[in-house]
N, C-alpha and C positions, 0 to 999 in steps of 0.2 A: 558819432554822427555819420562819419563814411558807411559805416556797417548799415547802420537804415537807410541811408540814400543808394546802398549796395540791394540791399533786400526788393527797395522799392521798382530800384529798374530790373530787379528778377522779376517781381511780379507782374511788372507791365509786360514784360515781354513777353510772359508765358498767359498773360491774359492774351495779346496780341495773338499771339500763336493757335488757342483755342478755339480764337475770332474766324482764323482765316482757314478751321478744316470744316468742308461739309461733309456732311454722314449721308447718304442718299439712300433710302430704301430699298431693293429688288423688289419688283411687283409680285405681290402676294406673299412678300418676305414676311409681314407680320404673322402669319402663321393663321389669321382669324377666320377664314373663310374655306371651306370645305365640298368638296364635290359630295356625293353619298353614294355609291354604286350597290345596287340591291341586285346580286345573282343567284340563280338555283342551279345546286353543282348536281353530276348527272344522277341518277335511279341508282345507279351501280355501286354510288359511293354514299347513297340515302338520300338524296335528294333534299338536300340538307339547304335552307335559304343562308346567305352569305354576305358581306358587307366590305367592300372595298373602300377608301379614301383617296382624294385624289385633293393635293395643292391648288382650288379653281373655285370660283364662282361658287354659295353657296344655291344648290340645287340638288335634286335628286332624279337619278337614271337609271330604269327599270329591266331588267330583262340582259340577258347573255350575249352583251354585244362588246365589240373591240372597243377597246378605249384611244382616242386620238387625244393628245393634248389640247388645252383648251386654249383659245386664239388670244385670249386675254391672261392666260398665265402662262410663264416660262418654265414651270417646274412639274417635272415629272416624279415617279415613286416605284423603290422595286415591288411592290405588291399588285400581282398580276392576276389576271384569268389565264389558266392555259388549259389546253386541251390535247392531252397526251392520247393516241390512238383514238381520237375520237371523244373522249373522255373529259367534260366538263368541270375543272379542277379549281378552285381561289387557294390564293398564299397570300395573307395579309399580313406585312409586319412595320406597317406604320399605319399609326394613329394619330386623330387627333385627340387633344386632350384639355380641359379646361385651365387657363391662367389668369389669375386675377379676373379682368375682364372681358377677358377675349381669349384665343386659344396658344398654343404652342403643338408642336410635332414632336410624337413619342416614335424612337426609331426602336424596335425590337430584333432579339433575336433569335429565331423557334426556330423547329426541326418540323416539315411539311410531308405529310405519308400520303403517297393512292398506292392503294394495294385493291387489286379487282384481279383474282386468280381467273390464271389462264391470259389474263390480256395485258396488264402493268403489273410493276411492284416497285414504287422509287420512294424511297425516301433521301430527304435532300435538307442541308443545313440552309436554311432564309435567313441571311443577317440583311437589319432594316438601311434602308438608305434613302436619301430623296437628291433629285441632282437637277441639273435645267437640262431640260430637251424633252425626249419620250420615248415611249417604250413599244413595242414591236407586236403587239398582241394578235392574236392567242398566240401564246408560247407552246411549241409541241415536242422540244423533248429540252434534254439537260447540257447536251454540246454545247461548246464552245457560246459558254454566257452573256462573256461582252459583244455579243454580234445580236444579242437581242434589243439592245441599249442605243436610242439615239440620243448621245453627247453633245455637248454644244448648243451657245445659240447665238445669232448673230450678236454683234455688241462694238464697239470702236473707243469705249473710253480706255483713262489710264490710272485707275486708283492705285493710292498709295497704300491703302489697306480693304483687308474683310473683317466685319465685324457681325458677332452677335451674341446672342444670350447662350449659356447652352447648363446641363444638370447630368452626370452622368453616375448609372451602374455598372458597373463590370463583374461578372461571374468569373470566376478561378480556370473553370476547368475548358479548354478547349477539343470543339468534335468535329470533325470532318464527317460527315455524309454527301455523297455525287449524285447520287439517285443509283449509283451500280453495289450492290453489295451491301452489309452492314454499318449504319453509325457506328463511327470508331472514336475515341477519346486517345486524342495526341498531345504530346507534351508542348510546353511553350506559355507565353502572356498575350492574349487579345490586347489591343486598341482599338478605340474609336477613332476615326479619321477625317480629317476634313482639307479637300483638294483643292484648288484653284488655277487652272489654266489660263492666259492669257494667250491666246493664237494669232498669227499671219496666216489665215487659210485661204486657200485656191484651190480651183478643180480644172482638169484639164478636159479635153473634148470627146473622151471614152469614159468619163465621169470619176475618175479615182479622183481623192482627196491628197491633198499634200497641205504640211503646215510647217512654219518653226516657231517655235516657243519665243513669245516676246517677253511674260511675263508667269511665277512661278508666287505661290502662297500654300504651304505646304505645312501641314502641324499635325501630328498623333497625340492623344490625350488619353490615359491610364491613370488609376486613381478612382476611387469614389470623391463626391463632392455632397458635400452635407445641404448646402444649397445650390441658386441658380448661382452661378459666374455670371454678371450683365458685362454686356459692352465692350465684351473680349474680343483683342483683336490680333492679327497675323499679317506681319508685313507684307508686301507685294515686293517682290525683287525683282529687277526688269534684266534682261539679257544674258549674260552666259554665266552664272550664278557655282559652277564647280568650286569655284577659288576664294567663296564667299566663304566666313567664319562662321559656322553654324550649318552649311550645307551638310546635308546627307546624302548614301545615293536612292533613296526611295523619291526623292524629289527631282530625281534626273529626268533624261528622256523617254515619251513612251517608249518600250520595247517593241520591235518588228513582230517578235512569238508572241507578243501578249495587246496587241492594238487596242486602241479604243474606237469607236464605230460611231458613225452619223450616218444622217440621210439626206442624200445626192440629191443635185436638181434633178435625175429620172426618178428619182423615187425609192432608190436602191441602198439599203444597209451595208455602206462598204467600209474596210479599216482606215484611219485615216493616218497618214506615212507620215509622222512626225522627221523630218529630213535634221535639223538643225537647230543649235539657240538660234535665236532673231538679235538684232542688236538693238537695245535699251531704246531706240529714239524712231526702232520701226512702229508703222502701223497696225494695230492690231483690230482686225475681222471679229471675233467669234472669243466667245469665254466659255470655257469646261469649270463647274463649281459640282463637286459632290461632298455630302456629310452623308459619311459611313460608322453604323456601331460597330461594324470589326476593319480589323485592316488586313484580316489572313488570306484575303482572295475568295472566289465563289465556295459558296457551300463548305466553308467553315467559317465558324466562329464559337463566342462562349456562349454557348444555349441560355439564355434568359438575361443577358443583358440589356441595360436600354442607356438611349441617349437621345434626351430632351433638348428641340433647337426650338430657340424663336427670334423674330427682330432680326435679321439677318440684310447686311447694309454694306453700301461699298464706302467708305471714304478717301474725300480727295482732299 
């Protein structure tokens, strides 16, 4: 008789416990609604019509124009127009894709060529990503990447997790292509990755950014999955997380050589000086969230990889 009356206050309690988390959405986190972008890439390269997607409002927009982020969604996409020497180029490697009854994000990962002799020739590894903020358009060459990337967006909550659906493929072989030289095939295992920053950010009176890390959600994922994973989730650690059991150092501080980049109140893509952890019970400005299908840095990954995200939610 103790043993059910044992069972029963487990029960209660853990019904209790499931009472008291909420799961809150990120807008436009259901993955259901779709921007369409219809571009025509230059003569040079065939004049080929072209098809972007964009996390926003379902709509459609015409014609070879920069993309700003939409005022009603937070999510931006590495799949860009650029225009190298003049040169009217698309790189698409997220899609939307149909789910049950509504959609989910196919994040890809292709190998993108302009070769126009005499004036370009790059070929470059596009692994897919989608992240909150936007993107820097037209892109006009292959330097230093995350300087095309606006990261971040304002935010002051404090989940105790991220959660969402996700499905993934992984290819074997990994390639590096920069857009200088040959695609080359390097040794090593791709992951997909999925980031989560919690910031104290400030900007000072000549507009540089400075931040410290209040809050870290950090997890790579390798494997195929025969279906979706629903409701998968990744703790939130709040403050100076080195000393935590399970820490790694990919979840450490952004690097000084390797920044991540927003845009300034002048308007300006600058890196943003990650100074410090924050401590657990600061306030947090701004959240950094990217899902990446590799985790080997720009213009590598496993060529033909993908990783399906949907339902993507904070819980408190």
């Amino acid at each position: 008789m103790k043993r059910v009356f044992l069972l029963i206050g487990i029960l209660f309690v853990w019904i209790e416990w499931c009472s008291a988390q909420k799961v809150e959405m990120i807008p436009f986190g259901n993955m259901d609604h779709w921007t369409t972008r219809i571009l025509k890439e230059s003569n040079l390269l065939g004049g080929n019509t072209r098809y972007i997607y964009e996390i926003a409002p379902t709509m459609t927009i015409e014609g070879n124009k920069p993309y700003r982020r939409h005022a009603k969604s937070p999510w931006a996409t590495s799949s860009v127009m650029a225009s190298p020497a003049g040169i009217v180029k698309t790189s698409t490697s997220v899609f939307p894709e149909k789910r049950g009854n509504g959609y989910c994000a196919r994040l890809e990962i292709r190998k993108e060529t302009c070769k126009v002799i005499g004036l370009v020739n790059i070929v470059v590894v596009a692994p897919g990503s989608i992240f909150l903020g936007g993107m820097d358009e037209p892109i006009k060459n292959t330097s230093n990447p995350q300087s095309k990337l606006d990261q971040g967006i304002p935010f002051t909550k404090k989940p105790t997790a991220l959660q969402f659906d996700y499905k993934l493929h992984m290819e074997p072989q990994v390639v590096k292509a920069t857009g200088f030289g040959k695609a080359e095939n390097i040794p090593g295992r791709d992951k997909a990755e999925v980031c989560l920053y919690l910031l104290h950010q400030w900007e000072d009176k000549d507009g540089n950014v400075y931040a410290r890390r209040v809050g870290t959600a950090y997890r790579k994922l390798s494997g195929n999955t025969k279906d979706w994973v629903n409701n998968y989730r990744i703790p939130v650690w709040y403050g100076d997380i080195t000393k935590r059991s399970g820490y790694q150092s990919f979840m450490g501080l952004m690097s000084p050589k390797d920044p991540r980049y927003t845009r300034n109140s002048k308007g300006k893509i600058v890196p943003i000086q990650e100074l410090g952890w924050g401590k657990a019970d600061e306030e947090v400005t701004h959240v950094m969230l990217r899902f990446s299908a590799s985790d080997q840095g720009a213009y590598i990954g496993s060529v033909g990889s993908k990783f399906w995200i949907d339902n993507v939610a904070f819980v408190y």
